[in-house]
Biopython code that builds the backbone (N, CA, C, O; Angstrom):
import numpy as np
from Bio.PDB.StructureBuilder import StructureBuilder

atoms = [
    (1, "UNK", "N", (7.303, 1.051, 18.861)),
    (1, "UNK", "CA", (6.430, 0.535, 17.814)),
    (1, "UNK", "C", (7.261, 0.270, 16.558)),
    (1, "UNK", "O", (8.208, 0.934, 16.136)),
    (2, "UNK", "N", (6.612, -1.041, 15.954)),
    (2, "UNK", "CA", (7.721, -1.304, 14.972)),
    (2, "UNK", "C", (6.821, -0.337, 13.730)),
    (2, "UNK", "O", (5.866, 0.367, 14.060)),
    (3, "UNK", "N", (7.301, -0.446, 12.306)),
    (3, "UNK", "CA", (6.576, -0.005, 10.916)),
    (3, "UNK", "C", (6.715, -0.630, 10.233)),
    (3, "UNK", "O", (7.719, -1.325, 10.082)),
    (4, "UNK", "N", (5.604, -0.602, 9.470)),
    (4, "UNK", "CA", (5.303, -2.020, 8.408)),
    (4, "UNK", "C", (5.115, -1.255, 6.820)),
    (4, "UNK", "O", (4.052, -0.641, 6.738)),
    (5, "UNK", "N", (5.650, -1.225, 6.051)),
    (5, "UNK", "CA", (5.219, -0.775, 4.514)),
    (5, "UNK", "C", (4.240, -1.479, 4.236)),
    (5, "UNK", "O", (4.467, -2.679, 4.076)),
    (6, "UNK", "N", (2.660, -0.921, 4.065)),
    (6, "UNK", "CA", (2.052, -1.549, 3.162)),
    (6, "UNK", "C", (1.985, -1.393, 1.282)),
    (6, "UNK", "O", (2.601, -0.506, 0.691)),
    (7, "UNK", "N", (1.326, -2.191, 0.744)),
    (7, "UNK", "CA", (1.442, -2.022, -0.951)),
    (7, "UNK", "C", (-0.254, -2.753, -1.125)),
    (7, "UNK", "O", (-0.602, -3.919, -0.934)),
    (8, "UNK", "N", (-1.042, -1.596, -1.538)),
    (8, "UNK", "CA", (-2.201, -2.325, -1.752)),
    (8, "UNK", "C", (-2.389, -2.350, -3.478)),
    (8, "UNK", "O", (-1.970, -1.569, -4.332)),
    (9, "UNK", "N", (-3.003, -3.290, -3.561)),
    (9, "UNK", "CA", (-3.042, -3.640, -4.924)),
    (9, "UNK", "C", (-4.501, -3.931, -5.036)),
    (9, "UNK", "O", (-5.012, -4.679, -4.202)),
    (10, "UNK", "N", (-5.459, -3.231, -6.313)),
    (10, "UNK", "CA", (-6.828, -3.278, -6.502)),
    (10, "UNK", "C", (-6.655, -2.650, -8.308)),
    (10, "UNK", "O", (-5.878, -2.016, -9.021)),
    (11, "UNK", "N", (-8.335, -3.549, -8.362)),
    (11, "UNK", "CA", (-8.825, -2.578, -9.643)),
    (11, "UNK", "C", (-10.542, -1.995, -9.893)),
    (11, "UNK", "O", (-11.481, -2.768, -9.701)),
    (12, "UNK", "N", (-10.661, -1.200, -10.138)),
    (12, "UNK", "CA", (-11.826, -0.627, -10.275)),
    (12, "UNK", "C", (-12.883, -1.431, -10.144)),
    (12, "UNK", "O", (-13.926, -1.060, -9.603)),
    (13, "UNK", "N", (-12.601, -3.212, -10.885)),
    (13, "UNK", "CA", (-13.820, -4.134, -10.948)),
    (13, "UNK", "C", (-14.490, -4.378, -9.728)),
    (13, "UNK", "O", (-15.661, -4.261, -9.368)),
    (14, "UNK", "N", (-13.557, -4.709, -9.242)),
    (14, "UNK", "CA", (-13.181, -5.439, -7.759)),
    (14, "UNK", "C", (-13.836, -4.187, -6.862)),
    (14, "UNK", "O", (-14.796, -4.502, -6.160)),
    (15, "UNK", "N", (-13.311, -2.519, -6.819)),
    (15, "UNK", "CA", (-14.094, -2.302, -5.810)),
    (15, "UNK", "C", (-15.601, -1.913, -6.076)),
    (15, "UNK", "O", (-16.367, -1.389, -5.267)),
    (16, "UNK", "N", (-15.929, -2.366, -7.685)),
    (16, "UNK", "CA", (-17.276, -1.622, -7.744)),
    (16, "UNK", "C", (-18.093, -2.736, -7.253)),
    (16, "UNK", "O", (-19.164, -2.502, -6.694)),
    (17, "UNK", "N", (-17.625, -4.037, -7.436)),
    (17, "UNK", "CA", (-18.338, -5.319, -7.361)),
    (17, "UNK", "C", (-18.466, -5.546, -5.672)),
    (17, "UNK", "O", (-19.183, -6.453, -5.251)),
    (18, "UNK", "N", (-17.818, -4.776, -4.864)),
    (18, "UNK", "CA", (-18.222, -4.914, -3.274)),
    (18, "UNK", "C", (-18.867, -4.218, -3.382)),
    (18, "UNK", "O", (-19.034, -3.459, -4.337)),
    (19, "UNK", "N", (-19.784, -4.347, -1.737)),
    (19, "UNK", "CA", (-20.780, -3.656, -1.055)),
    (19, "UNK", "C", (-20.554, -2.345, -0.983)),
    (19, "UNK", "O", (-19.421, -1.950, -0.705)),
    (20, "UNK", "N", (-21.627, -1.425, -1.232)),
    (20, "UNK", "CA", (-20.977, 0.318, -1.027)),
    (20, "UNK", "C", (-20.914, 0.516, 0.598)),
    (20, "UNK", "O", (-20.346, 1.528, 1.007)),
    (21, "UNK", "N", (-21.537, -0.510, 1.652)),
    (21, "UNK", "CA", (-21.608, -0.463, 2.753)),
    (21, "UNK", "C", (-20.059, -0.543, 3.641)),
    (21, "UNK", "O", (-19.428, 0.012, 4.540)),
    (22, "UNK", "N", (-19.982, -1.881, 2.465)),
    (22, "UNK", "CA", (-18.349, -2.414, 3.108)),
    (22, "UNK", "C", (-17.204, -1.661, 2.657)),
    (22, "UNK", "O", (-16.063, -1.683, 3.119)),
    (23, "UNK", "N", (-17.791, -0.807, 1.423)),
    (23, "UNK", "CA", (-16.448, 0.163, 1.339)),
    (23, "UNK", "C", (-16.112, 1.250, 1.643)),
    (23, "UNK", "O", (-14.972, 1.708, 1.574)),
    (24, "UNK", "N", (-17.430, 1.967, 2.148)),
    (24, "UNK", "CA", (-17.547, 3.159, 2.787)),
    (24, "UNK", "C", (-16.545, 2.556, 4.638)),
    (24, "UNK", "O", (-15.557, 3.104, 5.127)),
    (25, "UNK", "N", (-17.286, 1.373, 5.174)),
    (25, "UNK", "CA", (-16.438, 1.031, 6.294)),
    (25, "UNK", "C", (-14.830, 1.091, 6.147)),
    (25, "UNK", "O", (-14.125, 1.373, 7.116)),
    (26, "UNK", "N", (-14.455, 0.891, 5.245)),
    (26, "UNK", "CA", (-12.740, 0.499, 4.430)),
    (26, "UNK", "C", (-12.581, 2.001, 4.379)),
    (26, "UNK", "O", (-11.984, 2.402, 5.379)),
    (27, "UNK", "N", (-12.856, 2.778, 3.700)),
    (27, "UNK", "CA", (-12.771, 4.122, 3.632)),
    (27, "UNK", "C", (-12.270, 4.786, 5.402)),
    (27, "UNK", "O", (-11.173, 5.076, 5.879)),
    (28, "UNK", "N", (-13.964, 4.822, 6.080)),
    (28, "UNK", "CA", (-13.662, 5.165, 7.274)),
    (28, "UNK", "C", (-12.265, 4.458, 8.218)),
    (28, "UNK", "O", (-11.502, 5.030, 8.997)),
    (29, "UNK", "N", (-12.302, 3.277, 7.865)),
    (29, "UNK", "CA", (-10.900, 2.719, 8.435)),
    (29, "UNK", "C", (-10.085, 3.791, 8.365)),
    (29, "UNK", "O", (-9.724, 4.634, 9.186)),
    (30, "UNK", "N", (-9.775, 3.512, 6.745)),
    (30, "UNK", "CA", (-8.517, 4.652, 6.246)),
    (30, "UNK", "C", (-8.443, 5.747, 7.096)),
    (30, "UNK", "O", (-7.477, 5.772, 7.859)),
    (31, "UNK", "N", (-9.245, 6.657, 7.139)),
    (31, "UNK", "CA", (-9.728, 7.809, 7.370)),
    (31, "UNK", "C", (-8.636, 7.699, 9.202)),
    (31, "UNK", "O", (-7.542, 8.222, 9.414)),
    (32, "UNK", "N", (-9.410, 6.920, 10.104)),
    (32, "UNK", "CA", (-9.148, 6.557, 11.773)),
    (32, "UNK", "C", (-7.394, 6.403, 11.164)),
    (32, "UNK", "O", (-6.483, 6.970, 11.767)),
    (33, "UNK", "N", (-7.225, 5.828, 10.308)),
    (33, "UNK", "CA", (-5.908, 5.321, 10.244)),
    (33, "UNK", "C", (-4.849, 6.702, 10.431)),
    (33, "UNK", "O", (-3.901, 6.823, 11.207)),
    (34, "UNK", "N", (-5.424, 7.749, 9.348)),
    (34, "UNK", "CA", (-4.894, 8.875, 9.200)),
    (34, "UNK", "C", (-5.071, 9.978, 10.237)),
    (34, "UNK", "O", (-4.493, 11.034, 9.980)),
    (35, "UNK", "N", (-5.508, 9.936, 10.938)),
    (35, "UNK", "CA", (-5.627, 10.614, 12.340)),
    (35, "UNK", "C", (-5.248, 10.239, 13.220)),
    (35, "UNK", "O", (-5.301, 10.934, 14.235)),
    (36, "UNK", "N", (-4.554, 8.659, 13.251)),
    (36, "UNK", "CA", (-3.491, 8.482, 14.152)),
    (36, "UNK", "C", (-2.457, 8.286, 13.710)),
    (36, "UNK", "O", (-1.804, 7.384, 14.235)),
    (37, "UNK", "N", (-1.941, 8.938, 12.715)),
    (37, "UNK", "CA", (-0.641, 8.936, 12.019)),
    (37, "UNK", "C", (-0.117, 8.157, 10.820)),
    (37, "UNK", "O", (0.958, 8.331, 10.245)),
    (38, "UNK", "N", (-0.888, 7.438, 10.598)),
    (38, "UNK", "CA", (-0.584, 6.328, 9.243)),
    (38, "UNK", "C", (-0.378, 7.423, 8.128)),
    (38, "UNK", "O", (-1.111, 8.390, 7.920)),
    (39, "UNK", "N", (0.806, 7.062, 7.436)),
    (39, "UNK", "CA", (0.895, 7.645, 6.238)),
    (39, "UNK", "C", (0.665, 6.623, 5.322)),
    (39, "UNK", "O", (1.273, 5.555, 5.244)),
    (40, "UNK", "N", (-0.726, 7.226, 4.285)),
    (40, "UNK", "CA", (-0.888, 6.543, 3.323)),
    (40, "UNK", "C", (-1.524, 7.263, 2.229)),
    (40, "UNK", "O", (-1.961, 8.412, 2.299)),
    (41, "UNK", "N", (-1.544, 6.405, 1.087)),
    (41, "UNK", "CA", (-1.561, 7.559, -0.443)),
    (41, "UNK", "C", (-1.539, 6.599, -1.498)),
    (41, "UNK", "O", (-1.247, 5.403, -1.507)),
    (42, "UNK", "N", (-1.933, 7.435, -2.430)),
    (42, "UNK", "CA", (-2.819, 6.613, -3.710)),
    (42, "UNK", "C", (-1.541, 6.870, -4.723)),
    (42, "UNK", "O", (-0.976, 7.889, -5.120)),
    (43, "UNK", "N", (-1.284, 4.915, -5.037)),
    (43, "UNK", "CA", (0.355, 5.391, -5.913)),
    (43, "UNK", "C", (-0.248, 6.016, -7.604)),
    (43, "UNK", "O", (-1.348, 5.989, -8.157)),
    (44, "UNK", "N", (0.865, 6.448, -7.924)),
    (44, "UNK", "CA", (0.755, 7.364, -9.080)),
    (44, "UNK", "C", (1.619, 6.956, -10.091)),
    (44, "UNK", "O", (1.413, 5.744, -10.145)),
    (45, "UNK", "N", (2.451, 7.225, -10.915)),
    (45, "UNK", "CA", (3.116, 6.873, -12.128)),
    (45, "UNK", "C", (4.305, 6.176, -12.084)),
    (45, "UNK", "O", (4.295, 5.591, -13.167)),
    (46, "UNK", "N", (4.913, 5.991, -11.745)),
    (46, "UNK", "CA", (6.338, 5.490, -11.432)),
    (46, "UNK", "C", (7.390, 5.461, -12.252)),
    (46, "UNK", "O", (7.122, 5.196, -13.424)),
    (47, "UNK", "N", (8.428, 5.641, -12.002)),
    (47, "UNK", "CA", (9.902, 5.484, -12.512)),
    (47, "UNK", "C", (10.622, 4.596, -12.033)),
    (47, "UNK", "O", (10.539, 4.122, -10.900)),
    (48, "UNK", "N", (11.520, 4.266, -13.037)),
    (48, "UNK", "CA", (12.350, 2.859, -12.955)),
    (48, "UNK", "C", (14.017, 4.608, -13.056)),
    (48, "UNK", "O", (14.215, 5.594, -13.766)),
    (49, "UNK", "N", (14.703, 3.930, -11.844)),
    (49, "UNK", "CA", (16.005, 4.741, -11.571)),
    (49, "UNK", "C", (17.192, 3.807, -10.757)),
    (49, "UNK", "O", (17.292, 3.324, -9.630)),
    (50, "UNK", "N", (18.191, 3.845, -12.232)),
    (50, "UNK", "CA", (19.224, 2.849, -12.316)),
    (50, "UNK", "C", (20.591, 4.059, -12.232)),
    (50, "UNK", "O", (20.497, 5.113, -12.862)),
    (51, "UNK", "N", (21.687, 3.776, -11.475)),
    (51, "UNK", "CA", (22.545, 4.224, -11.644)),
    (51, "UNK", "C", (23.900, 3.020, -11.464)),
    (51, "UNK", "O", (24.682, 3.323, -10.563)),
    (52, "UNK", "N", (24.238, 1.680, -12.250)),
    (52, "UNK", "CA", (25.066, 1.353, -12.238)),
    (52, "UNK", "C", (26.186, 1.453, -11.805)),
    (52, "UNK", "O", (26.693, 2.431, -12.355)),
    (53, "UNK", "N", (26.964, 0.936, -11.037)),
    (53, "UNK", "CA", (28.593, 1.401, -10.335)),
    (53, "UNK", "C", (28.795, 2.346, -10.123)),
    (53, "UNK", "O", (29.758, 2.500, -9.370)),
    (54, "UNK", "N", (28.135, 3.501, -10.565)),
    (54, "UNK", "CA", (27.983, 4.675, -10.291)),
    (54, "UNK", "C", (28.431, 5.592, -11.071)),
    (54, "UNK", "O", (29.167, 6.555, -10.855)),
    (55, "UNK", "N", (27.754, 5.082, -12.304)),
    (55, "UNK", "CA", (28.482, 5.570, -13.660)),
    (55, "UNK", "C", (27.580, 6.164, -14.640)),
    (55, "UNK", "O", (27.902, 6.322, -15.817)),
    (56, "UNK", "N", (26.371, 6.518, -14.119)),
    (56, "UNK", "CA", (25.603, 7.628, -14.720)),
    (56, "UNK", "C", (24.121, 7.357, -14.353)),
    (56, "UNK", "O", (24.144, 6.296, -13.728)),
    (57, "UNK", "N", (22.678, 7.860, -14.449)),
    (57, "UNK", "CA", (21.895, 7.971, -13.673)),
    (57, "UNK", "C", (21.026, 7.723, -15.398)),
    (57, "UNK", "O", (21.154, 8.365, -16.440)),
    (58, "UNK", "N", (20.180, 6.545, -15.071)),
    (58, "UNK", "CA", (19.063, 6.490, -16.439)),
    (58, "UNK", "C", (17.743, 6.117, -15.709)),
    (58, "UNK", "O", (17.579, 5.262, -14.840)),
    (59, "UNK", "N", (16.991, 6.825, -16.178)),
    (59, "UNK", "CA", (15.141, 7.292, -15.657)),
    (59, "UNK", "C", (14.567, 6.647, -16.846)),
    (59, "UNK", "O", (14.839, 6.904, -18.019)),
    (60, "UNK", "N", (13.600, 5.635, -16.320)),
    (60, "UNK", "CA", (12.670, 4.916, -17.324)),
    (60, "UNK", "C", (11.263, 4.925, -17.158)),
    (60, "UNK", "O", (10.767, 4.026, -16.479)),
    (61, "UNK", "N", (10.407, 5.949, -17.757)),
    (61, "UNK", "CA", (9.307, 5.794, -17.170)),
    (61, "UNK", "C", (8.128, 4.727, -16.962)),
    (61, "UNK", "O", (7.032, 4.849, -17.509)),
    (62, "UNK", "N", (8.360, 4.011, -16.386)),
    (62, "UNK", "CA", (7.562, 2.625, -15.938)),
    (62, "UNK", "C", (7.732, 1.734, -14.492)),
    (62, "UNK", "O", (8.578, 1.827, -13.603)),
    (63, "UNK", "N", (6.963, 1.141, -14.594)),
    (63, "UNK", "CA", (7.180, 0.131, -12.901)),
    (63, "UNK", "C", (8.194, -1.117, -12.992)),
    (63, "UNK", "O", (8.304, -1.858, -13.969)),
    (64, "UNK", "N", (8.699, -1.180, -12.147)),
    (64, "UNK", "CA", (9.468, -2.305, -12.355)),
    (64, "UNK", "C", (8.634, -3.924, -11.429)),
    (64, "UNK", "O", (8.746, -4.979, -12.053)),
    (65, "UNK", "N", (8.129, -3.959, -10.500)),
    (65, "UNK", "CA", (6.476, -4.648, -10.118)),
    (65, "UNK", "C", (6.295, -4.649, -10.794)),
    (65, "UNK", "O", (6.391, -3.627, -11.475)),
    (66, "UNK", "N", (5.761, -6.035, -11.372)),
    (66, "UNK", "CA", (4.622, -6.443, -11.852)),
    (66, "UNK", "C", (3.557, -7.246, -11.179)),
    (66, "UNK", "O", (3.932, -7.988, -10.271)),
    (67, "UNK", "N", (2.341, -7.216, -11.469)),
    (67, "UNK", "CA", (1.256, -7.824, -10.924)),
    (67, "UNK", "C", (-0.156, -8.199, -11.687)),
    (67, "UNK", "O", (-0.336, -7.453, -12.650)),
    (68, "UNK", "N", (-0.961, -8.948, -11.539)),
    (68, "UNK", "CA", (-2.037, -9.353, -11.547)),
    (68, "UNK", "C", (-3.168, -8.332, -11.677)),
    (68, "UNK", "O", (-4.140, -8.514, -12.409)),
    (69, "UNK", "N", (-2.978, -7.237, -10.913)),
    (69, "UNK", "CA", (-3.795, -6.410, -10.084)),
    (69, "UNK", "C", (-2.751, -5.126, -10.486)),
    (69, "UNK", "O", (-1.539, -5.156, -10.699)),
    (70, "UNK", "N", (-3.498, -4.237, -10.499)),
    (70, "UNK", "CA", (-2.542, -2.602, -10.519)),
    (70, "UNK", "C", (-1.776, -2.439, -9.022)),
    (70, "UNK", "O", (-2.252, -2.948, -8.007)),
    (71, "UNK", "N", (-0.646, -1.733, -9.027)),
    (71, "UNK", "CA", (-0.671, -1.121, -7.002)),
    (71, "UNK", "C", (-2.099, 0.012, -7.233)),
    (71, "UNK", "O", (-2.571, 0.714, -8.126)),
    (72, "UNK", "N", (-2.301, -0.247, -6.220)),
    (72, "UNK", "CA", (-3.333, 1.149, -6.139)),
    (72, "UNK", "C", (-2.888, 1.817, -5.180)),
    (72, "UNK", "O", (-3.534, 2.864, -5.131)),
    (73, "UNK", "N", (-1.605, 1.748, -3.844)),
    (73, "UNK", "CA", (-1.362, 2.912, -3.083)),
    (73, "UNK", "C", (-0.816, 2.128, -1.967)),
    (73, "UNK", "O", (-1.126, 0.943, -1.848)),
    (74, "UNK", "N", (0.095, 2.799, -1.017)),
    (74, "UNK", "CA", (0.891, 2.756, -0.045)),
    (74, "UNK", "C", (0.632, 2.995, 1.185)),
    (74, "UNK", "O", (-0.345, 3.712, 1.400)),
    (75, "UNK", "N", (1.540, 2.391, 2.540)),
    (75, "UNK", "CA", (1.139, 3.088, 3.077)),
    (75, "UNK", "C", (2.501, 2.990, 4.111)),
    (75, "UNK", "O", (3.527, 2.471, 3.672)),
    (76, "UNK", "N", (2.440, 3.595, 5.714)),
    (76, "UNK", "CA", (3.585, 3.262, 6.619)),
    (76, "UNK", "C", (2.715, 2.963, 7.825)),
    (76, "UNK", "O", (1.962, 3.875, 8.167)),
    (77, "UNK", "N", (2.695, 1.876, 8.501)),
    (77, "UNK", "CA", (1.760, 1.216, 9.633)),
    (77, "UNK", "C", (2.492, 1.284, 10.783)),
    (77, "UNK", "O", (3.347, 0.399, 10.767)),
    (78, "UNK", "N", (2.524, 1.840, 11.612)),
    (78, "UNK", "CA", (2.763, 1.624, 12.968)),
    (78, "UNK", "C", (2.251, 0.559, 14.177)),
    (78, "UNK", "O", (1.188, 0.716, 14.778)),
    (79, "UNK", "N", (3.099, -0.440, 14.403)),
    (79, "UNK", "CA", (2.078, -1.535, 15.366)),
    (79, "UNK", "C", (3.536, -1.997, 15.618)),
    (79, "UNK", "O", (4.706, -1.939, 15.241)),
    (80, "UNK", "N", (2.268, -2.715, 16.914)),
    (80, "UNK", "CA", (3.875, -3.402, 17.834)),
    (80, "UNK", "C", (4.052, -4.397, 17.462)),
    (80, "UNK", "O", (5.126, -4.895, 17.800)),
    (81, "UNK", "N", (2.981, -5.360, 16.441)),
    (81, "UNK", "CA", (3.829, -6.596, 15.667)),
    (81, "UNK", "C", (3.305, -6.827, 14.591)),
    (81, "UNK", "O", (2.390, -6.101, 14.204)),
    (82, "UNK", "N", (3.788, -7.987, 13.768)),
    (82, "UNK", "CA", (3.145, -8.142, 12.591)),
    (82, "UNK", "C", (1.728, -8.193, 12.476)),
    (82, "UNK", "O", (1.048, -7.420, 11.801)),
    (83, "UNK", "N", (1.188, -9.431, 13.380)),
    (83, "UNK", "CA", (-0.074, -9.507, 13.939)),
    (83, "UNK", "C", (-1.235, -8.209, 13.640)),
    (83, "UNK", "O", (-2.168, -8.109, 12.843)),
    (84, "UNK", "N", (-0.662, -7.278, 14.716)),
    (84, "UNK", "CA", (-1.462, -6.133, 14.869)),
    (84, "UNK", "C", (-1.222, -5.468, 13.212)),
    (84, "UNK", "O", (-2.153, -5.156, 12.469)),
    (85, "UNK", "N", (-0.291, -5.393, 12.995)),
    (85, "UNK", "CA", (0.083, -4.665, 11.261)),
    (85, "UNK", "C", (-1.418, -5.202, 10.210)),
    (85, "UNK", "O", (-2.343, -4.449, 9.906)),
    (86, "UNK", "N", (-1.313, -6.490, 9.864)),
    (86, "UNK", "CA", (-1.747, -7.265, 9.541)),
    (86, "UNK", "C", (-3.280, -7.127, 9.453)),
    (86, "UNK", "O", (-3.984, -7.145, 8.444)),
    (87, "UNK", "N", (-3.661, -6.974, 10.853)),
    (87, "UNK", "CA", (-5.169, -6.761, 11.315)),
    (87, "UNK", "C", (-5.037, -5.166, 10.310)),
    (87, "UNK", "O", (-5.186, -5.271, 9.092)),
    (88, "UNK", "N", (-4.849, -4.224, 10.721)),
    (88, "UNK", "CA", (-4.720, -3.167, 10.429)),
    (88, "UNK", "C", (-5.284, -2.947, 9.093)),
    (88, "UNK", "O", (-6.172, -2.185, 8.713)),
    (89, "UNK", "N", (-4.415, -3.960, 8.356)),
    (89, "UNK", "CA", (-4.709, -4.227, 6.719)),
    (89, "UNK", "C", (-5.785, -4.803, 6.174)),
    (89, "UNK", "O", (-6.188, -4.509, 5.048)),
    (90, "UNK", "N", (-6.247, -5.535, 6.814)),
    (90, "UNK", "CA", (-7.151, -6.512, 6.377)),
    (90, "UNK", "C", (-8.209, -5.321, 6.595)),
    (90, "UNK", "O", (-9.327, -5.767, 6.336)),
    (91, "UNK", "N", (-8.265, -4.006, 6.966)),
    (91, "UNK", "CA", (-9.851, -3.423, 7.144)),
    (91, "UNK", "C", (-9.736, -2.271, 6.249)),
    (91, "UNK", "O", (-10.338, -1.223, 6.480)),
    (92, "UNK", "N", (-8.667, -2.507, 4.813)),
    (92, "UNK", "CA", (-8.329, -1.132, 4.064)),
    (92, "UNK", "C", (-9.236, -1.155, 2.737)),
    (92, "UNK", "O", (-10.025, -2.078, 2.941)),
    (93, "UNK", "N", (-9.469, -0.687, 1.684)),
    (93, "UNK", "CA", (-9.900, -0.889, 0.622)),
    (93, "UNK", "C", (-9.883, -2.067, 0.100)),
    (93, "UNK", "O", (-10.735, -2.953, 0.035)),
    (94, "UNK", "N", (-8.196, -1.929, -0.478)),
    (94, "UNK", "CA", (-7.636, -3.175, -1.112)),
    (94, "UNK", "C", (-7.747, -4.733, -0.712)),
    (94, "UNK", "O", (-7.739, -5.868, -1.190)),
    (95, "UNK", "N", (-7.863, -3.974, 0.549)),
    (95, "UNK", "CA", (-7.970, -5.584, 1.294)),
    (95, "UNK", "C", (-9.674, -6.146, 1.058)),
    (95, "UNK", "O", (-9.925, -7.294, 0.690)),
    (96, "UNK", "N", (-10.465, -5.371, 1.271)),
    (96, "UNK", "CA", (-11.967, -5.695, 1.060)),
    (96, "UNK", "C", (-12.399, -6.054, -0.275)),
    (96, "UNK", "O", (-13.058, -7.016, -0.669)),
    (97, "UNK", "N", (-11.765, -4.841, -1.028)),
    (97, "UNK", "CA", (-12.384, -5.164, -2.421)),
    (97, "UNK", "C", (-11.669, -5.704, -3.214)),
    (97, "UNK", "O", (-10.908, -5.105, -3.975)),
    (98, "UNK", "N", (-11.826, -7.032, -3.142)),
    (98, "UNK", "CA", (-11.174, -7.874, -3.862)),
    (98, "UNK", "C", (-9.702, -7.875, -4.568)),
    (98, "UNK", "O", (-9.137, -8.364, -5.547)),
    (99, "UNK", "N", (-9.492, -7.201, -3.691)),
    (99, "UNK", "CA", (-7.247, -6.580, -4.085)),
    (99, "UNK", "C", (-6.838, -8.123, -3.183)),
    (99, "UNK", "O", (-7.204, -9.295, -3.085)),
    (100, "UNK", "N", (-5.850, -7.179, -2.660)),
    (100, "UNK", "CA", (-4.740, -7.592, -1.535)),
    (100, "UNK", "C", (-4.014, -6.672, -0.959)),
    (100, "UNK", "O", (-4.183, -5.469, -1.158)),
    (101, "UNK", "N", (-3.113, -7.176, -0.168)),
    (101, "UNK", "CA", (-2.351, -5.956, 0.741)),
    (101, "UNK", "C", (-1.513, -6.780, 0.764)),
    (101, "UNK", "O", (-1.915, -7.932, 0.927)),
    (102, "UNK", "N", (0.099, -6.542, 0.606)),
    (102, "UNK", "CA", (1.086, -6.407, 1.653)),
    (102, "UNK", "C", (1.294, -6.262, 2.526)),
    (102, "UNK", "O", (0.481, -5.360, 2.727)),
    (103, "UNK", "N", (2.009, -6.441, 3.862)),
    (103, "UNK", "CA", (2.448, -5.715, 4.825)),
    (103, "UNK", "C", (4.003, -6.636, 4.783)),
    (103, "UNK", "O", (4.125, -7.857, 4.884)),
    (104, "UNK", "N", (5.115, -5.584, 4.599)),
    (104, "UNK", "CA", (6.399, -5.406, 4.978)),
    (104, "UNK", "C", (6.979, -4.954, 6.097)),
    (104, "UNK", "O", (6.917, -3.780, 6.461)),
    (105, "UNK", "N", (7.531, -5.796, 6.656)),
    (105, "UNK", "CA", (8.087, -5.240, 7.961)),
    (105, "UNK", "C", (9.273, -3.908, 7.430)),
    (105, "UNK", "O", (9.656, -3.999, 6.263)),
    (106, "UNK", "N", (9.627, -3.140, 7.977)),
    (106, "UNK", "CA", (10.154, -2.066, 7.466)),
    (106, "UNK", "C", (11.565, -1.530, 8.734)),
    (106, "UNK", "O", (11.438, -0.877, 9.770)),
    (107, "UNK", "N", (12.971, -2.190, 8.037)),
    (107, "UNK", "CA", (13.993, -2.145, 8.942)),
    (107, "UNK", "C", (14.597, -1.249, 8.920)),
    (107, "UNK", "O", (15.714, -1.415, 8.429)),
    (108, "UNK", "N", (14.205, 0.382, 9.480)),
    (108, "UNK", "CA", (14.917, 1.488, 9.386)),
    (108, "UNK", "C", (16.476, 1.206, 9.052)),
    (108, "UNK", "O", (16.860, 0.110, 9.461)),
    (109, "UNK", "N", (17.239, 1.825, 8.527)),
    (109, "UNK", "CA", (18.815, 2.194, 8.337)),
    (109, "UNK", "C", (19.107, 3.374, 9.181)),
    (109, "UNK", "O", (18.275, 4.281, 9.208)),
    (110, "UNK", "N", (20.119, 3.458, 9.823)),
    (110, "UNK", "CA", (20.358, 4.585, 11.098)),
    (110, "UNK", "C", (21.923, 5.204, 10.686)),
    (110, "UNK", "O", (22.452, 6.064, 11.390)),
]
sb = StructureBuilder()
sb.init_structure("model")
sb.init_model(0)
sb.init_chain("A")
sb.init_seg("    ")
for serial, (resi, resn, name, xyz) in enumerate(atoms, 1):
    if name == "N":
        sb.init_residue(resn, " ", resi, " ")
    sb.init_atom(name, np.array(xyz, "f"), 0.0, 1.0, " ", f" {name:<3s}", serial, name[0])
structure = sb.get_structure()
């Protein structure tokens, strides 16, 4: 099975303005997702971490993304192709309530 990074991106408007029907379904997705192993999680504050040539280490507290839309959270997808990845996404929060999703194919380093 390959892995796909997702990056969902939403804002509060967007999921209050969907159906509570269709987001409770998005929810339960999530939920099936996480009981068969999907790691996923609600992003949080971020740091910007630069270490030049390798000549000292500077922490900036902010995102270096920018967007339209906030990230609202991550995830790691397991599927045997983009296709299936893809589907996967399209039944998450972000994807329903008026966000978007990413899906990154994700090329381990060994």
């Amino acid at each position: 099975m390959a892995k796909f990074v997702t990056i969902g991106y939403g804002d509060q408007d967007g999921y209050d303005r969907t159906h509570a029907a269709v987001r409770n379904e998005a929810h339960a997705h999530d939920a099936r997702l996480l009981e068969a192993g999907t790691v996923l999680g609600i992003a949080g504050t971020p740091v910007q971490v630069r270490n030049h040539d390798g000549a000292g280490m500077t922490v900036e507290p902010r995102s270096f993304l920018s967007s339209t839309l906030p990230v609202a959270g991550f995830g790691i997808i397991e599927a045997a192709t983009i296709e299936e990845a893809v589907e996967l996404a399209s039944k998450t929060p972000c994807a329903v309530a008026h966000g978007v999703v990413e899906v990154w194919p994700l090329q381990e380093s060994r």
